[in-house]
N, C-alpha and C positions, 0 to 999 in steps of 0.2 A: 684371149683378150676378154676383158669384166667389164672395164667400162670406158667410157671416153678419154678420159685423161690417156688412157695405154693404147687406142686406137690412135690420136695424134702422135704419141712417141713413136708407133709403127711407121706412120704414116712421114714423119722426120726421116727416122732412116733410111725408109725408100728413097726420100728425095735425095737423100744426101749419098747413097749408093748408086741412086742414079745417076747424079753427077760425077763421079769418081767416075765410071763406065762409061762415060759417054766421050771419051776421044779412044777409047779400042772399039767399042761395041754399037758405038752408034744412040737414037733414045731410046729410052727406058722404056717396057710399056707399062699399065697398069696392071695393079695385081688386084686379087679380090680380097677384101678383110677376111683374116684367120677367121673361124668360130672359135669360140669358145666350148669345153669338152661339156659343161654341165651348162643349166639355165635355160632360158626360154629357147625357143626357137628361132632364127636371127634369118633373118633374108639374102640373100647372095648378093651384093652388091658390092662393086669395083671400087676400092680409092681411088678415086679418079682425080686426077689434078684440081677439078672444079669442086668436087666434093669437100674437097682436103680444105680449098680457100674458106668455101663458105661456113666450116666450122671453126678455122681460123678465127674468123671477120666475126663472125657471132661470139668467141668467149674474148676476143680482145673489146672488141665494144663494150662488153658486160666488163671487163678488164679499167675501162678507161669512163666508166662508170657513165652509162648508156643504156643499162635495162629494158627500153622499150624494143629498141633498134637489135639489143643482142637475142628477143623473145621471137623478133617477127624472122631473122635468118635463122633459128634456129627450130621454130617451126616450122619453116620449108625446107631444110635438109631433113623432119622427119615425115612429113609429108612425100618426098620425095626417092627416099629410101624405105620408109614403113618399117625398121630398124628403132626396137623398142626402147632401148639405150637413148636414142636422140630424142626418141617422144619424152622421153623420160626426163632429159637433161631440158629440153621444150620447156615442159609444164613447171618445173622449179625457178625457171630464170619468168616464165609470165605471171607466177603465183607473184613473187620476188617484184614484179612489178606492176604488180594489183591489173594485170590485164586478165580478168577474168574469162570473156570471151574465147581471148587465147588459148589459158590454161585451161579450159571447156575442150577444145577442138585437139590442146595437143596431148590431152588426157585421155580422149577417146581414143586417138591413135595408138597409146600406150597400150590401152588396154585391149584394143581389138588386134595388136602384135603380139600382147603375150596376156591371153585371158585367164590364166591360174594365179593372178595376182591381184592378192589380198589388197595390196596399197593400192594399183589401180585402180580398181573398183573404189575402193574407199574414197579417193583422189575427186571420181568421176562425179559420185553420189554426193560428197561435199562441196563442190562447186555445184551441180543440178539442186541444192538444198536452197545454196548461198543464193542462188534466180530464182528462187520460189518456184522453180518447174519439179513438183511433189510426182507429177504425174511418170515422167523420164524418169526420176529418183527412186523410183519403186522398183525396177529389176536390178539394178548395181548394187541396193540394198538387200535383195531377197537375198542375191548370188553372194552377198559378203555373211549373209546367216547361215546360209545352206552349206557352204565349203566348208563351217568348222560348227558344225552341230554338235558338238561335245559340250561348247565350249558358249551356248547360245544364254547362260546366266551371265554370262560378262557380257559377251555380245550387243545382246540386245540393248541394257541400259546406255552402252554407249552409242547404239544406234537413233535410242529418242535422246541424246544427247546433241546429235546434232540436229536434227529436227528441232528440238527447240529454238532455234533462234529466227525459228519463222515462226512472221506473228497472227499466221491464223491457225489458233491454238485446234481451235474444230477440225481442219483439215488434216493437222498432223495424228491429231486424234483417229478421226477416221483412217490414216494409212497406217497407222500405229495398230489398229486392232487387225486391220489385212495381215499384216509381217507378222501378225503374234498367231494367225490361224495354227502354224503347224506345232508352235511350241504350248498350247494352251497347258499342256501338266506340268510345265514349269514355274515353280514360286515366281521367282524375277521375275517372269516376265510377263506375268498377271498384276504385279506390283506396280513394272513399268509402267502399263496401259493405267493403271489407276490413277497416277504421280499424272500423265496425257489428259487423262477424264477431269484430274484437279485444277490443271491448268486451265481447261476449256469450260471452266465453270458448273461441270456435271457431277455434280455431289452424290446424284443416287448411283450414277455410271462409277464412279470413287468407291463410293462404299461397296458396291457389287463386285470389280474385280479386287478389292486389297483381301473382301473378304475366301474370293476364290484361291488367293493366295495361302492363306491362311489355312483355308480345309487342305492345302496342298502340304504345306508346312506350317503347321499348329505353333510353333517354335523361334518364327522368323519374326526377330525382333523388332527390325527395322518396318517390315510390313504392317506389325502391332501398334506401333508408334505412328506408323501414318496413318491405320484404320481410325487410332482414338482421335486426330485431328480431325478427319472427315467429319466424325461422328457430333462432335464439339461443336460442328459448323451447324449442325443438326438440332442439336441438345446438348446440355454442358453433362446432364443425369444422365445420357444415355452411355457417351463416353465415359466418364468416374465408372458407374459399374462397367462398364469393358474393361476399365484396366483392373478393376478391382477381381474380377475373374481371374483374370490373364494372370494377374501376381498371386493368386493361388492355387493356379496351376504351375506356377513359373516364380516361385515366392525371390530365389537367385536374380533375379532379371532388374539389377541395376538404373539400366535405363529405362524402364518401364514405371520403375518406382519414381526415379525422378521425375517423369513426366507427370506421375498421379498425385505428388505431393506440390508440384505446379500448379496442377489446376486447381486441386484444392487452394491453395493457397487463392488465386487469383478471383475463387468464388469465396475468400471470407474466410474460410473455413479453417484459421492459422491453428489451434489445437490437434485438430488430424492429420494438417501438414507436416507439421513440426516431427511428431510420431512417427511417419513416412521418412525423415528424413534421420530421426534417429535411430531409425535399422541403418539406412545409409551407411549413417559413420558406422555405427558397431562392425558392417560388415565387411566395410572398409576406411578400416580407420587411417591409411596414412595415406588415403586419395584425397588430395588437396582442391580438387577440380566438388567432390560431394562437402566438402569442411568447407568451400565458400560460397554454395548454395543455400547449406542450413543457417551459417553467419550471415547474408544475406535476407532470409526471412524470418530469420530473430529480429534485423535491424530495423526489416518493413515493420512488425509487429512491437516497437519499441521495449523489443525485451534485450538492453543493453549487456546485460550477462553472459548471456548465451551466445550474443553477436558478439564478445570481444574474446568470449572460451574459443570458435570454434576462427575466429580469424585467424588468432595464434596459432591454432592447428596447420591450418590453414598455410601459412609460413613455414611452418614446422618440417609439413610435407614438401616446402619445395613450390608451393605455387608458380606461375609463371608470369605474372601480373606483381609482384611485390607492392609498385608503387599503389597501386588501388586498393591495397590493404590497407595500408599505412595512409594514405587518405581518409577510408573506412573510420580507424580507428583514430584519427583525428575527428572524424563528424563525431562520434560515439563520445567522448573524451570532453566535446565542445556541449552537447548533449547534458551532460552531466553538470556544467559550468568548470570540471575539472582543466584550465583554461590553460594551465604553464604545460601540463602534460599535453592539452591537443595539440602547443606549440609547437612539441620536441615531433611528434610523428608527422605533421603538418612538413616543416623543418627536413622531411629525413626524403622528402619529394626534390630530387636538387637536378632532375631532368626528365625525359619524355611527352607524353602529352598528356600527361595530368600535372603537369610543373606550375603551369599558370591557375588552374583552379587549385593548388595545394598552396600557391602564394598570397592569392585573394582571400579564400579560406585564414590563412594565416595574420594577415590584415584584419580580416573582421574582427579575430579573436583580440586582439591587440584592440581596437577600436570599444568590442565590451568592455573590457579592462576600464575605458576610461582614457583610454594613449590613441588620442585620433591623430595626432601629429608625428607620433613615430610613427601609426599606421600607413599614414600616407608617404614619407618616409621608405620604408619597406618597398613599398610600389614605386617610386620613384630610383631607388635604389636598382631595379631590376634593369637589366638590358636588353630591350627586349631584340629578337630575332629577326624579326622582318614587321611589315606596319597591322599584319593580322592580328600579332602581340600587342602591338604599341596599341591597337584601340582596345584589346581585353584589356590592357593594365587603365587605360583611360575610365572605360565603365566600370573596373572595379574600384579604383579610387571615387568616381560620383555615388558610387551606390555606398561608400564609407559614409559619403557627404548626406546623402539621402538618408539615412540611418539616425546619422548624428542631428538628423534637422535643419540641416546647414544648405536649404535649398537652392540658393539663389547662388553659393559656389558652384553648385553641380552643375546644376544651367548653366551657368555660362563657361566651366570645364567642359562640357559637353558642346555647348556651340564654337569655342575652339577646335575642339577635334572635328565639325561640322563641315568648315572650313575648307577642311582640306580635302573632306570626304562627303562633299553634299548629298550624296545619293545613297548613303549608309544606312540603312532598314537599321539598323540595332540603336543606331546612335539617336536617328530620328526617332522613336519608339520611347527609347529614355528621357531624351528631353519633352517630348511630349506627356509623360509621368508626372516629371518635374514640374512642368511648366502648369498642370495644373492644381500643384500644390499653391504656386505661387499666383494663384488664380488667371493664370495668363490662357485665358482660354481661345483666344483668338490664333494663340501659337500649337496649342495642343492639337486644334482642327486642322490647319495648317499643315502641322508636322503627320498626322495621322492621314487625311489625305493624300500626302505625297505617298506616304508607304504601303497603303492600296494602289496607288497608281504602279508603284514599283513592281510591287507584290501582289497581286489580285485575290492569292488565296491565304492572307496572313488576317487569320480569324481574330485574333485579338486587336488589333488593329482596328476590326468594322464593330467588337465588342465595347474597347475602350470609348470609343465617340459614340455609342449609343448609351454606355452607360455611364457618362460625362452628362448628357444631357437629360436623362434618366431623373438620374440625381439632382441635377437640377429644375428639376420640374419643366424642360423647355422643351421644346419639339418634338414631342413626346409621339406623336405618328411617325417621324422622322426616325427617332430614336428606332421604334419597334423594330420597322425595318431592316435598320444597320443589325441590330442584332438576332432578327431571323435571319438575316444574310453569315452571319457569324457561325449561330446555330448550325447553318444549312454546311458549313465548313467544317465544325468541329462539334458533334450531334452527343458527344456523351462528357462535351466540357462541364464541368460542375459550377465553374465561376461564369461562362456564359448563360447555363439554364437559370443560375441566380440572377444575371443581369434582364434574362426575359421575367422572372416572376416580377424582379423589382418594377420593372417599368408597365407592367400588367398592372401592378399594384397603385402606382403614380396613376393610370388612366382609368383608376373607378373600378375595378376589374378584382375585386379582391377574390372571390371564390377560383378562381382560375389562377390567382398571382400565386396562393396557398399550394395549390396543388406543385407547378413550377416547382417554386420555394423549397417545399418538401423534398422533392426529388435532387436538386440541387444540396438541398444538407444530408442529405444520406450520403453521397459521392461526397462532399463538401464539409464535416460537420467541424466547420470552423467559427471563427469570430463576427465576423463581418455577414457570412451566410445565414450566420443562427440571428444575429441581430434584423436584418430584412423579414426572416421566416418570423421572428416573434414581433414584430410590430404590425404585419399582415395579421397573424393569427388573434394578437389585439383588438384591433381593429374588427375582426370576426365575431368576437365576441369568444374568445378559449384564452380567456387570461390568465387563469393556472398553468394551461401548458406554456402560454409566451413566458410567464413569467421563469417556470422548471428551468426552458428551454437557457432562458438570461442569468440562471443562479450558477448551473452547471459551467458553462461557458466564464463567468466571471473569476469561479476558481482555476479555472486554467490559463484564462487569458486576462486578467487585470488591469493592461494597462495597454489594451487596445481600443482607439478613439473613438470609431463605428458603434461597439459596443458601448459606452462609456457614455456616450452623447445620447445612445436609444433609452437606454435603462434610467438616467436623470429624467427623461419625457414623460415618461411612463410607468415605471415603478423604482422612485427614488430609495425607496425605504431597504430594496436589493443591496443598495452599495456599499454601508456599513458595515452588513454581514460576509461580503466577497470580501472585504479591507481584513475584519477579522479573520476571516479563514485560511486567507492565504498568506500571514503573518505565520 
């Protein structure tokens, strides 16, 4: 006999032999359960008529959909037998019914019936993990590394795998390097302990064991890949030359290179990227996963050529994402003004979860055109799937409206959908935009303090009502605050550090607003950012730069109001020359 199920079928036909026999023979008596020829070691113990009930009574409970009731008899038949089969069947029905306790007591029994077992132990150490008792968790662990020491590269990562799920990252750390003592010349599991040290915030502890990895297997990709992050955490210089090593010792090493044409990328550096990504393809030209990496940082770098060469590739090869290409190559297409073409890939989005931003998208363009009413149209036409949709398609139609200048629709499109959804962060957010187009600023405050109330850490929110009042030269201590509060939320927003130079600048503060300013138009070097930096900078006295700063920006963005209204102030004579140039 194996396992339970074929002890009760035994145990049937004793009964049922027994009663045949019994008007010759008189009763039956009990017999002891068979052993089994192989497996654990099994206890002597009688099917005893009471025996027999109580495994009955435990799988029919469990039968009759009872869990709790079928865990608590069926941990006392193993209790009571010490028959590793019932610990065993125990701990499945207490797991099964989240009595952990239970499956605690009747996993130890399992396991102290039949200790050469792997799942046992494993059983025992994953509930002792799931009570944060690390302490007890530490010998069912060792004895789950030591029984298959061959095998202590797989092993171990799935051992800090469960340890992870306890959140004192320090402790697992620390019992992490204990279990790693005997295997320290093993790559893995020097890595392990590193991936342990990154959790628990120990950067030098990181970079110390990935690198002990590494002297172990020079070659270990994945170890490579998480030294250069450590390192990053460090220095962005000191990483780049690590991988820039690594990939000329290891020039084949795919992912190594994508990593290194990332961070370049991510530092700026789109020319040496690019380069990086163009071994990619060559080396692999029909991996679709490297062709929408490179079309990706063509797209960052508005090099629309190369983003629409390597998407196609991209397709070519089979990607696995389709629709986000063909969204892609709709922005690209929209990009260019080529407006009927972004419609058809826009268009070719006809489900999943890029369906509703490929039909808004597809609105807008329709809306450039000049066709706000089929635009909206289009959106109204959609059905949408549940009321998650129903409010995208609401604020993509107000933002039609917002676009077209049609503010006082949107608002009050928006305070319909309001309505129904008063407590809606997105909806309240937008109407609060709106609303102070339409100078309605007593709804903006309104709307924007409930969404802090909702929201406590939605930085735009504490940005928009400081730089509401900013702008308007009001409450300008008040203002600061809201948007050091923003700041202190989102520390490297470019449109936030812009909203703190400006209102520096509002409070007399110009040498400090400048600085702000600056740094906000590097991350920022937009319309409305460059306008604030060159009017502080004016005001400075660096009126050739404000002025550089309002020529360059006019030929790109002409017929933005920020701009348009600073540059009339202060150097009118700019606007003629932006009129011509951008004709």
């Amino acid at each position: 006999m194996t396992n339970l199920y074929k002890m009760a079928r035994v145990a049937a036909l004793l009964i049922a032999a027994a009663a045949g026999a019994a008007h010759a023979q008189g009763p039956a008596q009990s017999k002891p359960v068979p052993q089994p020829k192989s497996g654990p070691a099994l206890p002597s113990v009688e099917l005893s008529p009471e025996l027999l009930y109580k495994i009955m009574m435990a799988e029919i409970a469990l039968q009759r959909g009872l869990p709790q009731s079928a865990a608590l008899a069926m941990l006392e038949v193993a209790r009571e037998t010490g028959d590793p089969r019932l610990a065993r069947r125990a701990t499945e029905i207490a797991l099964n019914a989240r009595m952990n306790k239970e499956a605690l007591e009747a996993a130890s029994l399992w396991l102290k019936a039949e200790p050469q077992s792997a799942q046992a132990r494993q059983v025992v150490a994953s509930l002792l993990v799931g009570q944060d008792n690390l302490a007890e968790a530490r010998a069912p662990l060792e004895q789950w590394l030591a029984a298959d020491k061959a095998n202590a590269s797989r092993n171990f990562p799935q051992v800090a795998q469960l340890l992870s799920r306890n959140k004192d990252k320090k402790a697992v750390l620390a019992l992490l390097k204990t279990l790693a003592r005997p295997y320290n010349g093993i790559a893995e599991v020097r890595l392990t302990v590193a991936q342990a040290a990154w959790a628990a915030d120990d950067v030098d502890g990181a970079l110390t064991e990935s690198r002990a990895a590494l002297d172990i297997k020079p070659d270990l990709e994945l170890g490579a890949l998480f030294h250069a992050q450590a390192l990053s955490r460090r220095s962005i210089a000191e990483a780049l030359k690590f991988l820039e090593r690594f990939l000329d010792q290891h020039p084949k090493s795919n992912d190594m290179r994508l990593a290194y044409a990332r961070l370049l990328s991510s530092e700026k550096r789109p020319a040496e990227a690019r380069r990086q990504f163009e071994i990619l393809v060559e080396a692999a030209p029909k991996n679709p996963e490297i062709a929408m990496a490179v079309a990706l940082l063509a797209m960052q770098t508005q090099d629309y050529d190369a983003a629409e060469k390597h998407f196609h590739g991209a397709l070519a090869a089979g990607h696995k994402t389709p629709d986000a290409i063909w969204l892609f190559l709709g922005q690209i297409h929209e990009e260019r003004k080529n407006y009927d073409e972004a419609l058809k890939w826009y268009a070719g989005v006809t489900s999943g979860e890029r369906f509703m931003s490929a039909q808004a998208r597809y609105a807008a363009v329709l809306q450039k055109q000049g066709k706000l009413a089929e635009a909206r149209k289009h959106l109204q036409s959609i059905e949408p799937r549940d009321a998650a949709q129903r409010m995208q398609l609401a604020r993509a139609e107000a933002d039609l409206l917002r676009e077209a200048q049609a503010y006082g629709e949107a608002y009050d499109l928006l305070g319909k959908m309001l309505t129904g959804s008063p407590d809606s962060v997105d909806l309240l957010y937008d109407q609060a935009m709106i609303a102070e187009k339409l100078d309605k600023i007593d709804v903006l405050e309104r709307n924007l303090r409930k969404v802090i109330e909702l929201q406590p850490d939605h930085a735009h929110a504490y940005n928009a009502l400081g730089y509401t009042f900013a702008d308007r030269n009001q409450r300008l201590p008040e203002a600061k605050k809201l948007i050091e509060k923003a700041l202190e939320l989102a520390p490297e927003d470019g449109y936030i550090i812009d909203s703190l130079g400006w209102v520096l600048f509002r409070m007399g503060m110009t040498s400090e607003a400048v600085v702000q300013l600056r740094r906000a138009f590097q991350l920022r070097p937009e319309a409305e950012v460059g306008a604030h930096l060159g009017e502080a900078l004016w005001v400075e006295g660096k009126r050739d730069e404000a002025q550089k700063i309002w020529a360059k920006l006019l030929q790109e963005t002409p017929a933005n109001d920020t701009l348009q209204n600073t540059v009339k102030r202060f150097a009118p004579a700019l606007l003629p020359a932006a009129k011509s140039t951008s004709k």
